[in-house]
C-alpha positions as CSV (number, residue, x, y, z in Angstrom):
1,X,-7.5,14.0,-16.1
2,X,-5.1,15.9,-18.6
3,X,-1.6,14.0,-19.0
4,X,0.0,17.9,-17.8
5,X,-1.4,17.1,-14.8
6,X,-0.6,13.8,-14.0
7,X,3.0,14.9,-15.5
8,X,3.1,17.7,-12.9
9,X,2.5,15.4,-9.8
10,X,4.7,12.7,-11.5
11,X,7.6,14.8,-11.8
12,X,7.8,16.0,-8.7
13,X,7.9,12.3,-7.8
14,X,10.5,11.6,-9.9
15,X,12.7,13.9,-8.5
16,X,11.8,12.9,-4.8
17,X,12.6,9.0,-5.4
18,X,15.0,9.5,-8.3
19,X,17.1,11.5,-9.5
20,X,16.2,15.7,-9.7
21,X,19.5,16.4,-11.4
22,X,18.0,15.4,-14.7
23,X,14.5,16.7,-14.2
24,X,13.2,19.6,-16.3
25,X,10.8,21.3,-14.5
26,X,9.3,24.2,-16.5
27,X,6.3,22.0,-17.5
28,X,5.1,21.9,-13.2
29,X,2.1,23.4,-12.7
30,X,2.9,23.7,-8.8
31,X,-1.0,24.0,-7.7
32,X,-2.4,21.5,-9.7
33,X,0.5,18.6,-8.1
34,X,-0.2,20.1,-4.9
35,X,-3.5,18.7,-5.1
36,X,-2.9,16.4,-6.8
37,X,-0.8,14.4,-4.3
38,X,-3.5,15.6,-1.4
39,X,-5.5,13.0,-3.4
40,X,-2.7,10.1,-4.0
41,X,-1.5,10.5,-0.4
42,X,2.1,11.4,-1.6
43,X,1.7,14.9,-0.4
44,X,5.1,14.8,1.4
45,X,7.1,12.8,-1.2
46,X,6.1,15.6,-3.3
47,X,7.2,18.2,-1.6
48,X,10.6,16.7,-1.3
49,X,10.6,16.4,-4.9
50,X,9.4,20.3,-5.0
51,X,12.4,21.2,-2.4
52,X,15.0,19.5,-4.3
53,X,13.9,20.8,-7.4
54,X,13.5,24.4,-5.7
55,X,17.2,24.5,-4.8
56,X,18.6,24.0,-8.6
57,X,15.3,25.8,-9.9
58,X,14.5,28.7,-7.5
59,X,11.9,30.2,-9.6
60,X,10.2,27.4,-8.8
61,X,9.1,28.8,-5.3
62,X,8.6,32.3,-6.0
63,X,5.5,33.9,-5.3
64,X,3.5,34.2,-8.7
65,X,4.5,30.2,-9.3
66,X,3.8,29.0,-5.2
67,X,1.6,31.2,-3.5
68,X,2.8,32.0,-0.1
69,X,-0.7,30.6,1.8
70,X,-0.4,27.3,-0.1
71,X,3.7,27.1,0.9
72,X,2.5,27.2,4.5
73,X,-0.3,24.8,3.9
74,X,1.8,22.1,2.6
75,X,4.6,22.2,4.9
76,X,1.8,22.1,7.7
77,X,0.3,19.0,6.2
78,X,4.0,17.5,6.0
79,X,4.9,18.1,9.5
80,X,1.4,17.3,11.0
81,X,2.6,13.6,8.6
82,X,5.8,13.3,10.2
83,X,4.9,13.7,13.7
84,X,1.9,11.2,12.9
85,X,4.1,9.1,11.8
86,X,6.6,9.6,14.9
87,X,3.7,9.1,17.6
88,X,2.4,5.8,15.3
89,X,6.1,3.9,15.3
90,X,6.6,5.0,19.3
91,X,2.8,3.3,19.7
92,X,3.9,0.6,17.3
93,X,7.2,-0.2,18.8
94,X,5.5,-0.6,22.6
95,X,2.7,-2.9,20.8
96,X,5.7,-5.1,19.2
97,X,7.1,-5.6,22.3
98,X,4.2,-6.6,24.1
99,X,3.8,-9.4,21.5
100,X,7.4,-10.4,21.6
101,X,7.4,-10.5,25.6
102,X,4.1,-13.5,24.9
103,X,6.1,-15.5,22.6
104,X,4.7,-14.2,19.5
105,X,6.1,-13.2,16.2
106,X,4.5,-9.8,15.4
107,X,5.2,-9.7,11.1
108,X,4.1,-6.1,9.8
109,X,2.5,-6.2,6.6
110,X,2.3,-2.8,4.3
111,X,2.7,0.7,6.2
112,X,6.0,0.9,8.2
113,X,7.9,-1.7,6.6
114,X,7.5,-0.2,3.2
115,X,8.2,3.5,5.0
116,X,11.7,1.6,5.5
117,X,12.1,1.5,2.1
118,X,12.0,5.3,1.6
119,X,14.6,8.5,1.3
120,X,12.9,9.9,4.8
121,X,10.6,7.1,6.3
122,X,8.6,9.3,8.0
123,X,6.8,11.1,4.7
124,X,5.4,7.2,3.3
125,X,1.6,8.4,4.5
126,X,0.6,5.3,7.0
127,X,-2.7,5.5,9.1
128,X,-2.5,2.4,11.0
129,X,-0.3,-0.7,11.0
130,X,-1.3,-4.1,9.9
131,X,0.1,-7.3,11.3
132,X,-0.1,-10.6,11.6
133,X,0.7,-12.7,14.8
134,X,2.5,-16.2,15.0
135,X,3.5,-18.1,17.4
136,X,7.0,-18.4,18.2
137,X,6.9,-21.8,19.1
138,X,3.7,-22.5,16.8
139,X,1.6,-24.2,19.8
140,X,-1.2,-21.4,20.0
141,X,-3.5,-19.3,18.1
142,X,-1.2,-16.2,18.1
143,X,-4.5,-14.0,16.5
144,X,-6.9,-15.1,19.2
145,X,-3.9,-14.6,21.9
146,X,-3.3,-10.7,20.2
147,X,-6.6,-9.8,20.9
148,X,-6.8,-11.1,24.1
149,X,-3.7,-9.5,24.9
150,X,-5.5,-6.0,24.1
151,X,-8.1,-6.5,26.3
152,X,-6.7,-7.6,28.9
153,X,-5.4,-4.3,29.5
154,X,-8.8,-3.0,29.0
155,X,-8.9,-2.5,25.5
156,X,-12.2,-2.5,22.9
157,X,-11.4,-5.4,20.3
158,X,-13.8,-5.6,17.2
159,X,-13.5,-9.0,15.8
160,X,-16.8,-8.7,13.9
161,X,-15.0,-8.8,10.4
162,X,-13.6,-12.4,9.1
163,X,-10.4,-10.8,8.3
164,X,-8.8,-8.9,10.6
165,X,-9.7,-7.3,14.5
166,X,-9.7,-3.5,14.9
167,X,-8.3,-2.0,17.9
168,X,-6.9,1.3,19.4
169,X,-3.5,1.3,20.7
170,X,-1.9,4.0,22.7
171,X,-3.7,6.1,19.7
172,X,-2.6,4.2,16.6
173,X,-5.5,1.9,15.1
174,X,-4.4,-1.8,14.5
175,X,-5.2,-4.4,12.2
176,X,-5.0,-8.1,13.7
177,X,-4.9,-9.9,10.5
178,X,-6.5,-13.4,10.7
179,X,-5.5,-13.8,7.1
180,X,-3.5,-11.6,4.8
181,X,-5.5,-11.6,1.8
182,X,-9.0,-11.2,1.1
183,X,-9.8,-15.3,1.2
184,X,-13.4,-15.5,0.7
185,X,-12.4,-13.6,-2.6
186,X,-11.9,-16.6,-4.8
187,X,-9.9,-20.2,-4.8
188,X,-6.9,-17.7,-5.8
189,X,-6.7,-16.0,-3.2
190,X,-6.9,-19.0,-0.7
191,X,-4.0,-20.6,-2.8
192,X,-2.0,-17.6,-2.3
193,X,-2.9,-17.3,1.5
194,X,-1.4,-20.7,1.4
195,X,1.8,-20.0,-0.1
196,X,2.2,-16.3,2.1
197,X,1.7,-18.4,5.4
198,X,4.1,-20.9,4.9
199,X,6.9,-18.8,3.8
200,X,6.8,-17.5,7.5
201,X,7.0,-20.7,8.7
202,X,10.3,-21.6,10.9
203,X,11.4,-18.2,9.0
204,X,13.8,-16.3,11.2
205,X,12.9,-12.4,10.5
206,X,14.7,-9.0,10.9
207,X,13.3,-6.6,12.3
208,X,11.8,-2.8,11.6
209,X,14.9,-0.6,13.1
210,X,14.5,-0.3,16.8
211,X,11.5,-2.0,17.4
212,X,10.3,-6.0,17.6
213,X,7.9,-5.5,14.7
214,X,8.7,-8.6,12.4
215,X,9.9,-8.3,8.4
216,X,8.9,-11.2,6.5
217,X,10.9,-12.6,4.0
218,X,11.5,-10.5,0.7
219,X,9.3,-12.5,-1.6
220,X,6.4,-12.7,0.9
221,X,6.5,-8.9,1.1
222,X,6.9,-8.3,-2.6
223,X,3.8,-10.9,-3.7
224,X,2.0,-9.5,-1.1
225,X,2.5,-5.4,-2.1
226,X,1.5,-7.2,-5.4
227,X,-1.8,-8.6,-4.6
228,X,-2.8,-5.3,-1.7
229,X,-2.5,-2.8,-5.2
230,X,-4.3,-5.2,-7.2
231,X,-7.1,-5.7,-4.8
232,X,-7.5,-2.1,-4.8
233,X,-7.2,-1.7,-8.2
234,X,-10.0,-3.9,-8.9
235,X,-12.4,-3.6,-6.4
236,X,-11.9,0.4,-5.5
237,X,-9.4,2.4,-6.4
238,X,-5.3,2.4,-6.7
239,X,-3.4,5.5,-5.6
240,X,0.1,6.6,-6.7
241,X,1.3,5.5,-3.5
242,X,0.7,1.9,-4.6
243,X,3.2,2.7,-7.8
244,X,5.8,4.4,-5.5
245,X,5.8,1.8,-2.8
246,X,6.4,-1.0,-6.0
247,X,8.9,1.4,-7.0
248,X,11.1,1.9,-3.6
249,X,10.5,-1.7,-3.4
250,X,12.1,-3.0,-6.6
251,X,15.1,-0.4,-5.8
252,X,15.7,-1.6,-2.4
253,X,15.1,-5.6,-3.5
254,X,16.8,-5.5,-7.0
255,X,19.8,-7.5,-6.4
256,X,18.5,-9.4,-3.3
257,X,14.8,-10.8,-4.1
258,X,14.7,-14.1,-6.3
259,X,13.2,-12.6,-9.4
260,X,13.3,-15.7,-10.9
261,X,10.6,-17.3,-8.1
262,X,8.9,-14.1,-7.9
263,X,7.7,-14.2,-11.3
264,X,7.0,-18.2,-11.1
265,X,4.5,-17.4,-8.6
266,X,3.1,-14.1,-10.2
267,X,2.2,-16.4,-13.0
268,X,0.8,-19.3,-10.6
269,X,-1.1,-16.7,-8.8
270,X,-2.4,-14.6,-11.6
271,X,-0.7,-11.7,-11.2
272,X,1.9,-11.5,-14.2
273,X,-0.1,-8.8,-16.1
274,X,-0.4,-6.8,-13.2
275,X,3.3,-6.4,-12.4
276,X,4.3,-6.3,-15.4
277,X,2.0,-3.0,-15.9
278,X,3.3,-1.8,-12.2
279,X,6.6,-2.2,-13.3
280,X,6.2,0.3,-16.1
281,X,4.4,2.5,-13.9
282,X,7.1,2.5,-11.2
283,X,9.7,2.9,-14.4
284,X,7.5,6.3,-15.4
285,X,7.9,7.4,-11.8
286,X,11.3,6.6,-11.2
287,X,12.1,9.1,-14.8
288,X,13.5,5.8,-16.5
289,X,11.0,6.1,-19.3
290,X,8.5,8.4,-20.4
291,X,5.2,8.9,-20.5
292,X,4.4,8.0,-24.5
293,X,6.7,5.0,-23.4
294,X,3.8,3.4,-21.8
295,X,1.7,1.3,-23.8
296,X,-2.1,2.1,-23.9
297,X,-3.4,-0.4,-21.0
298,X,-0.6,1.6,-18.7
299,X,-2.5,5.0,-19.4
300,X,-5.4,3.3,-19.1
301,X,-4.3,2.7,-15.7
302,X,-3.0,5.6,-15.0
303,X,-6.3,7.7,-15.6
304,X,-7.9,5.4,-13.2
305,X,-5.8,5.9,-10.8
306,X,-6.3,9.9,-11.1
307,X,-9.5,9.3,-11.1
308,X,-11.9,11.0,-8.8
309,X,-13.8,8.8,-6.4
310,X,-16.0,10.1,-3.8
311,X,-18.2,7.0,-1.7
312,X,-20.5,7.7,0.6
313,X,-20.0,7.9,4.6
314,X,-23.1,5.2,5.0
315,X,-21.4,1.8,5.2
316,X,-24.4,-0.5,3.1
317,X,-24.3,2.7,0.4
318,X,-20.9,2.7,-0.1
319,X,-20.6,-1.6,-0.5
320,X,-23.6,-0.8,-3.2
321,X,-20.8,1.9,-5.4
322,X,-18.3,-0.2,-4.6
323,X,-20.0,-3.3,-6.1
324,X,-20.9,-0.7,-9.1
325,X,-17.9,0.3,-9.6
326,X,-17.1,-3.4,-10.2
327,X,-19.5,-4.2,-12.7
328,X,-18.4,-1.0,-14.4
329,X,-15.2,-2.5,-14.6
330,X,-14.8,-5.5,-16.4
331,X,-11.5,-4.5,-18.4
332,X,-9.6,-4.7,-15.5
333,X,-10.9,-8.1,-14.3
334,X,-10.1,-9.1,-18.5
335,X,-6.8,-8.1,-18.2
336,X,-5.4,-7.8,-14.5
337,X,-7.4,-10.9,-12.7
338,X,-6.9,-14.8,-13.0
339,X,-10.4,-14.9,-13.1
340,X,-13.6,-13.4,-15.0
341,X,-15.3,-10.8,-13.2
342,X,-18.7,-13.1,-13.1
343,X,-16.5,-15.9,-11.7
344,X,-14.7,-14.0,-9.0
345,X,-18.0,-11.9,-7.8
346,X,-19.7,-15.1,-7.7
347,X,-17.7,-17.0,-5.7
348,X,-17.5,-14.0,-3.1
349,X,-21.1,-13.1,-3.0
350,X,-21.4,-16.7,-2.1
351,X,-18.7,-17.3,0.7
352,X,-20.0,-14.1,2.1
353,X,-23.0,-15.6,2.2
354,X,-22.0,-19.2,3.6
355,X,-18.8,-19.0,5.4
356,X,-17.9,-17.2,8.6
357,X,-14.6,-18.3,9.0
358,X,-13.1,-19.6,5.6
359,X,-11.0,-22.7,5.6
360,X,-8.0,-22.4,3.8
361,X,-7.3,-25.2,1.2
């Protein structure tokens, strides 16, 4: 990947999240970012960049620089995103309430709660919504009651994986968490598991606008965007949706997160290279610095998130790439992870092979 194009799709970023009045944008190679962000999932963060930019740069859209077929293309996948997105909060909001009318707490994690955080909520790309259930009252297993809930009403629950349950609802697919992060992973992750979970404790939430779907508290959300990016980072593959959601979440949490605790527990948890390298990315994004202001692990990073990854459809086939791609990868475990690549793989091919059901330290 060629920094022109990656500068392409980032500017039109740039001038989505920040701000377009400063944005030269004679450099945009309007094809390339188009798919470009098809690949990142920012397809219609983009094209409010494009639209903003296209109202102080008209050239912009004419014909010989935005083809008229691929005009109608994106604007089709926007609005097929939007009403997605509209159909998934209506499916959402009825699940939430559901929940709230048994006495449970119904926290979402990732996907609509960082929408919030967005100029139009509706263009954050979000697939399915994950959650995780506690009791109000803290005198049942809020999880096992969730599930039950489901089929109850004649709903298919898979509970096969240790993690989370998979179910339909009303047409949006649902992710029961059992635990937030990855615990069989490595000690780390337990520990943080640990810390995320009693945060919620006795915590009294707010609430995604017009529905019962639970916010946790600042810092659980922020360590928690943290650790999803890094997981993906190091075991698959980061998009530039990771970097704008960090970004949109600094902005809206800059003068009310604890900073101070949030980076005590980066650096307890492992995580202080990580955000610090997120942070720059989000800065590059956001048009506050630029891209030879980035240091060489940034680009580094940065290429591998443009990177093209294509697994295959056969479940055992793609865990082999996957585990590959791992073992491919040891500079990111050398500079990203709190523990060696041998250490963490080790300790996760053997609680995959041992435990079930983890218990938490």
């Amino acid at each position: 990947m060629i920094v022109s194009e990656i500068e392409s799709l980032c500017t039109l970023l740039r001038a989505a999240l920040g701000d377009a009045a400063e944005i030269n944008p004679c450099a945009i190679n309007i094809r390339e970012a188009y798919e470009l962000s098809r690949r990142q999932e920012v397809t219609a963060i983009a094209l409010d960049g494009l639209q903003k930019l296209g109202t102080m740069h008209p050239e912009l859209l004419e014909p010989n620089a935005f083809s008229r077929r691929d005009k109608v293309q994106w604007i089709g996948s926007m609005m097929a995103l939007e009403k997605r997105y509209h159909a998934n909060l209506l499916a959402a909001k009825a699940l939430s309430e559901l929940y709230d009318e048994n006495e449970v707490w119904a926290y979402v994690l990732k996907g609509f709660s960082i929408s919030q955080l967005y100029p139009i909520p509706s263009h954050r790309f979000s697939c399915d919504l994950d959650c995780f259930l506690l009791s109000k009252n803290n005198d049942f297993d809020a999880f096992e009651l969730g599930n039950s809930l489901i089929e109850n009403q004649g709903g298919k629950v898979d509970s096969t994986y240790y993690k989370h349950s998979v179910f339909a609802f009303r047409g949006l697919t649902v992710e029961n968490h059992r635990y937030c992060c990855s615990v069989k992973r490595s000690r780390r992750t337990r520990m943080l598991e640990n810390y995320l979970e009693c945060l919620l404790r006795g915590y009294i939430p707010n609430y995604v606008s017009g529905t019962n779907l639970a916010l946790p508290p600042q810092i659980f959300q922020a360590l928690f965007m943290i650790e999803h990016a890094n997981g993906h980072f190091l075991y698959s593959k980061m998009s530039m949706k990771h970097v704008c959601d960090w970004a949109m979440m600094r902005k809206a949490f800059q003068d009310t997160l604890d900073w101070q605790e949030f980076d005590k527990q980066c650096k307890r948890f492992g995580l202080t290279n990580f955000v610090d390298c997120m942070n720059r990315l989000a800065d590059y994004v956001l048009g506050k610095i630029c891209y030879n202001d980035l240091c060489s692990i940034d680009k580094k990073v940065l290429e591998d998130t443009f990177r093209d990854v294509h697994l295959s459809p056969n479940l055992m086939k793609q865990r082999m790439e996957k585990a590959i791609g791992v073992l491919r990868s040891s500079w990111k475990f050398k500079h990203f992870c709190g523990d060696s690549m041998i250490k963490e793989l080790t300790h996760s091919v053997w609680a995959y092979l041992r435990e079930n059901e983890p218990e938490l330290d």
